[in-house]
N, C-alpha and C positions, 0 to 999 in steps of 0.2 A: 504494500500500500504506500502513497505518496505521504510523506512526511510534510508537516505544517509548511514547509519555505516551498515546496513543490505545490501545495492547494493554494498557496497566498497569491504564487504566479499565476497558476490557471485561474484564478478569480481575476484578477487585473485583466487575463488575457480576453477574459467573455466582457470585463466591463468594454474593452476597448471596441472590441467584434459589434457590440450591442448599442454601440454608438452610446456614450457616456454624454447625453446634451437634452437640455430640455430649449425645446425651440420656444422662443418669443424673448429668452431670460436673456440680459445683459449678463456675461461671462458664464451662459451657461453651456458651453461647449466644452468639456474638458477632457474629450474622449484623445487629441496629440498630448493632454498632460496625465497620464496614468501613470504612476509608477509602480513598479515590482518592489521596495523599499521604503524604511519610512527617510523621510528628508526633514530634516532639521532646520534650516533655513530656507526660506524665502523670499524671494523681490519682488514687490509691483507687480514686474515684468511678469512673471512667470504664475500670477495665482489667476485664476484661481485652479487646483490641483489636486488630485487626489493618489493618496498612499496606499498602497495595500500591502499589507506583511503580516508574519504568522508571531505568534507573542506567547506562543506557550501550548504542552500540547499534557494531557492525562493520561496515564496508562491504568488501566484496570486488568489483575490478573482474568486468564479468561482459557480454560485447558492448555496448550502448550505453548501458550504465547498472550499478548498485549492488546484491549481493546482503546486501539484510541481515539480519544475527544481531541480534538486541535483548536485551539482559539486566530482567528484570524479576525484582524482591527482593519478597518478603509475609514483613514480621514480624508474628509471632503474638506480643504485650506479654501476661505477668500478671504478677502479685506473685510472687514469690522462696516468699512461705508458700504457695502453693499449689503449689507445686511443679515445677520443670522439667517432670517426666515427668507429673506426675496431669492438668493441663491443658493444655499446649502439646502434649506429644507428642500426644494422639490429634486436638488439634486442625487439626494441620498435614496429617495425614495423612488428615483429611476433607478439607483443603483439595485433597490428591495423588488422592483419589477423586472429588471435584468434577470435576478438571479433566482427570485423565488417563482418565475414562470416556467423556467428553462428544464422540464425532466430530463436532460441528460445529467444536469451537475443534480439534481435534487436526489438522483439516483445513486449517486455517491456515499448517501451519507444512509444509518442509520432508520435515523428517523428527521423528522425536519430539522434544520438549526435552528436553534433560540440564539436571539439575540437582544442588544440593549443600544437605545442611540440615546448620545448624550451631544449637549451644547457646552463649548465650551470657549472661552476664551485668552488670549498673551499678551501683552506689548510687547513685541520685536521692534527695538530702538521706537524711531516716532509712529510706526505704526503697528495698528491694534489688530492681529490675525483673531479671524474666528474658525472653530470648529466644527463641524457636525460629524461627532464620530460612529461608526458603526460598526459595533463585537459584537461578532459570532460564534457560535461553540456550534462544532459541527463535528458529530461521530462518522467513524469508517463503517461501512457494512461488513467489513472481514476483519480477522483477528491476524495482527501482524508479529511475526516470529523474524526474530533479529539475527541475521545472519552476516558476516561481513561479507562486502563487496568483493568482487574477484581482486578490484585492482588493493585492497588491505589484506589483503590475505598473507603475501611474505613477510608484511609490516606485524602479524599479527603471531602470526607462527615464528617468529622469528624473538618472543617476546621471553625472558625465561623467570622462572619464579621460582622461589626455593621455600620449602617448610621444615621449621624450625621442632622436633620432637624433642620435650623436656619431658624426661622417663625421672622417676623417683618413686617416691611414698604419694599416693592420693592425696591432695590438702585435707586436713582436719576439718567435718562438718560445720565446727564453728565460726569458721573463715579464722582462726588464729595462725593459720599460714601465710607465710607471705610468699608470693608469686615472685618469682625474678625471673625479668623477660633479658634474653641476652638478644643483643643486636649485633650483627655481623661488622665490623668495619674491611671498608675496602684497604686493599693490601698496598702499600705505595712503594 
């Protein structure tokens, strides 16, 4: 299964495919500014934008492997003058009709993703960014078992470990024993 920074791309990839613009909006076109990343700064120039990246992902044991939930975040950046709601809002919610139409990606998951949109805002020097952020928690259909990739595989067999057997008397029930852990120093 595609790990969270692999889902965060193919979401940017459909916002862009899906045409990321609400027609009649001043700066509502932002389907040439989609990024696969979140980006940090901003200019005039370049907002208004949206991020999409993956921010964290849950494993639940699940038979012989990992069910995972992945969080993936898309903030929608403009200027503060255009307004929380005149740009961001309808823009986020092109992005909820992008994605929550499309049964190929919905078919992906689980069950539906839940998500949460929040407003939010910064001053960046003299100007005031707004955000309209949108998290998602979005489950795999399949249980993913961790295997290294071919190209880690000499990186990983290659790797050597040694175990330390301290043989003696059993420690006393009462823990009045004290453990001593010897550590190998390397030989110079």
């Amino acid at each position: 299964m595609p790990n969270r920074f692999e889902h965060a791309a193919d979401v940017a990839d459909r916002l862009t495919a899906g045409g990321l613009t609400v027609t009649g909006l001043p700066g509502g076109d932002v389907t040439a500014s989609v990024h696969k990343t979140r980006v940090v700064r901003f200019s005039d120039k370049v907002l208004p934008v949206c991020c999409v990246y993956g921010t964290g992902e849950d494993a639940q044991p699940m038979g012989n492997g990992w069910l995972l939930t992945h969080t993936i975040k898309i903030d929608l950046v403009v200027k503060a003058a255009d307004g929380f709601d005149a740009v961001s809002g309808p823009l986020i919610e092109r992005v909820k009709a992008i994605l929550f139409s499309d049964p190929v990606w919905l078919g992906r998951w689980r069950t539906l993703p839940s998500f949460t949109v929040q407003q939010l805002g910064e001053k960046e020097a003299e100007q005031v960014i707004a955000y309209e952020t949108l998290v998602m928690r979005c489950t795999d259909t399949a249980i993913t078992n961790y295997t290294p990739p071919p190209s880690l595989a000499p990186v990983i067999e290659g790797v050597d470990t040694d175990i330390d057997i301290v043989t003696g008397d059993p420690p006393e029930p009462d823990g009045s024993d004290d453990l001593i852990l010897v550590q190998d120093t390397p030989e110079t």
